[in-house]
MARBA-707519 format. One record per residue (C-alpha): x, y, z. Coordinates in steps of 0.2 Angstrom, whole numbers, plus 2048, in hexadecimal, padded with zeros to 3 digits. Example, Ala and Ser with C-alpha at 12.3 -4.5 7.8 and 13.67 -1.06 7.14 Angstrom:
MARBA-707519
83E7EA827;8447FB824;
//
This chain:
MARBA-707519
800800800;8068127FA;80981C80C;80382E80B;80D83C80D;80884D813;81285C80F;81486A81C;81E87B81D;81C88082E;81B87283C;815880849;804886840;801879831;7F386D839;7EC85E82E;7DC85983A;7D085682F;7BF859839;7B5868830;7AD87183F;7A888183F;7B088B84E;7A6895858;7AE8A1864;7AC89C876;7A58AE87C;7A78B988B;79A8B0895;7A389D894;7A48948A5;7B588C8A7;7B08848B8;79D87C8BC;79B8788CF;78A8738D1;7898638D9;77D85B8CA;78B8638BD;7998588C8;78F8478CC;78C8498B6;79C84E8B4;7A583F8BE;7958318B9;7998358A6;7AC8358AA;7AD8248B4;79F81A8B1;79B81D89E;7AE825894;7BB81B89D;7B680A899;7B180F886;7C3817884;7CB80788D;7C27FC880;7C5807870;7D480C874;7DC7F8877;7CF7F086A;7D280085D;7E4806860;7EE7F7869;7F2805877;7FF801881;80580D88F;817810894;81C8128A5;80D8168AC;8128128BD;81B8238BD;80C82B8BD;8058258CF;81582D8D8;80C83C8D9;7FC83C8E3;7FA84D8DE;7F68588D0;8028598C1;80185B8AD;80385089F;80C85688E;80A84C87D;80C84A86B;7FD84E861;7FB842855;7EA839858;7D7840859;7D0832864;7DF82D86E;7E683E873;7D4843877;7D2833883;7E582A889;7E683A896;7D782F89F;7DE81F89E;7F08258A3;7EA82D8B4;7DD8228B8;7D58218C5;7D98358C6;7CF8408BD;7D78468AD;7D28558A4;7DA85C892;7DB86C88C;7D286E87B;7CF87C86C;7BE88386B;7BB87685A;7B786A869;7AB876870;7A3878860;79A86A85B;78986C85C;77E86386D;79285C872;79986E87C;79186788D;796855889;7A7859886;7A9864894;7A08588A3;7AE84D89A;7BD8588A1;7C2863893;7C7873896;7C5880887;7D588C882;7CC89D885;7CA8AB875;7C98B9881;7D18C388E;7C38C189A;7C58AE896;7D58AB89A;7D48AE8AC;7C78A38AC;7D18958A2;7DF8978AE;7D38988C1;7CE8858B9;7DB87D8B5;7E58858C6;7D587D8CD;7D686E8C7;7E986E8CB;7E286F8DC;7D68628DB;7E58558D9;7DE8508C8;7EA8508B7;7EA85D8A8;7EF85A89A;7F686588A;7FD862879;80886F877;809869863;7F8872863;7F286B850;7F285884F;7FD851840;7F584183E;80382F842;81283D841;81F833849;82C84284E;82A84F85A;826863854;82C87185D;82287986A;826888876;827888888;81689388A;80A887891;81988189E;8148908A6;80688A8B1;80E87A8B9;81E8848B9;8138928C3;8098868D0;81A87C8D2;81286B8CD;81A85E8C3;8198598B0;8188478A6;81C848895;81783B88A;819833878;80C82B86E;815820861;810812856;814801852;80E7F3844;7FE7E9845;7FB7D7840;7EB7DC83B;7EF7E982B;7DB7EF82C;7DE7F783D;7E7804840;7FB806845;7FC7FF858;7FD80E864;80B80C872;80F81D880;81C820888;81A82A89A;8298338A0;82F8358B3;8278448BD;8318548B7;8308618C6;8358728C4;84287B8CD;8388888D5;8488908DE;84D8968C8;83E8A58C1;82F8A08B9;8368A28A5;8458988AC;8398888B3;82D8888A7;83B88789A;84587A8A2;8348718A3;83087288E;84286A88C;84285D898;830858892;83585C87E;845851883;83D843888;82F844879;83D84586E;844835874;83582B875;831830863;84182685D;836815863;82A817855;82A80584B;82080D83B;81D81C830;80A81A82E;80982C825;81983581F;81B84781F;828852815;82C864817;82986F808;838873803;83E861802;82F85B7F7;83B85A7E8;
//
């Protein structure tokens, strides 16, 4: 079978998702945090009881997901962020649950996933937490996820921002949203999500990830100093993990080496 190749020019802002959804802005008036009690008993029924066991199954039966060192991951009893390569719709959007479980796992998302019409509420009782488009908004973005923080539950980010679908290398990324566990002095887990080959050619490349050790940051250096020192360590680590890749499912070529 021919494998098919992307071209790309600028691995910071080219994105090849292929969902077409029309992005509506969140507005002034978005709550970031719901505490009603009915919001949280939905919120952890939907989680536990319905999500977790539908990702478990569709992630194993679908994706052959193996995970990494996940044993790391319970040497911190509290609060703490993930970082990953975004390479997958329904795995990046789910593994985050199945990597911290049985703590709650929430993921911070683009407003395309509060756009789909009927789903805003669904997806937000499910723990994502919308990238703000205004001023007003970003304080609230950041009271949730400092709350959440709190809550010893997990957040995590793709610093990546637009998914390149089975890209098996790392892109670059900057040290901006290191800023928030460099700030509340919380430790990071970086992870890779690399592929591997299938008996079964119909399925899709195996998935397998691979969990770093707790990073902590070094709150006697300045905030630009931790949360940059956090983005290499994590970017490090990503980088190595990358090179376990067994397959090229999708190969991509920069412009200017098309010829």
């Amino acid at each position: 079978m021919k494998k098919r190749i992307i071209y790309y020019s600028d691995e910071l802002n080219d994105d090849f998702s292929t969902p077409d959804i029309n992005t509506k802005p969140l507005g002034e008036d978005f709550r970031f945090i719901r505490g009603s009690l009915i919001w949280r008993a939905c919120s952890f029924l939907l989680y536990y009881i319905a999500a977790i066991p539908l990702v478990f199954i569709i992630n194993k039966a679908v994706y052959g997901l193996k995970i990494n060192n996940r044993k790391a991951l319970k040497k911190v009893s509290g609060g703490f962020f993930l970082y990953g390569n975004h390479t997958q719709y329904f795995t990046d959007a789910t593994c985050q649950a199945l990597l911290c479980f049985p703590k709650r796992a929430y993921i911070i998302a683009g407003a395309d996933a509060f756009s789909i019409k009927g789903l805003r509420c669904i997806v937000q009782l499910l723990g994502a937490i919308a990238l703000p488009d205004t001023i007003k908004g970003m304080k609230g973005f950041v009271r949730a996820i400092n709350k959440r923080i709190d809550q010893n539950a997990a957040v995590a980010i793709y610093p990546e921002a637009h998914i390149w679908p089975y890209y098996t290398g790392i892109r670059p990324f900057g040290a901006a949203s290191f800023q928030y566990p460099a700030k509340k002095g919380v430790p990071v887990f970086a992870y890779t999500i690399t592929y591997r080959k299938r008996l079964i050619k119909l399925l899709p490349p195996a998935i397998t990830i691979y969990v770093s050790d707790p990073i902590y940051p070094d709150m006697s250096k300045s905030l630009k100093e931790r949360k940059t020192e956090l983005r290499n360590k994590a970017y490090d680590f990503m980088c190595s993990m990358a090179e376990k890749n067994q397959l090229e499912h999708i190969r991509y070529i920069k412009v200017r080496d098309k010829d």
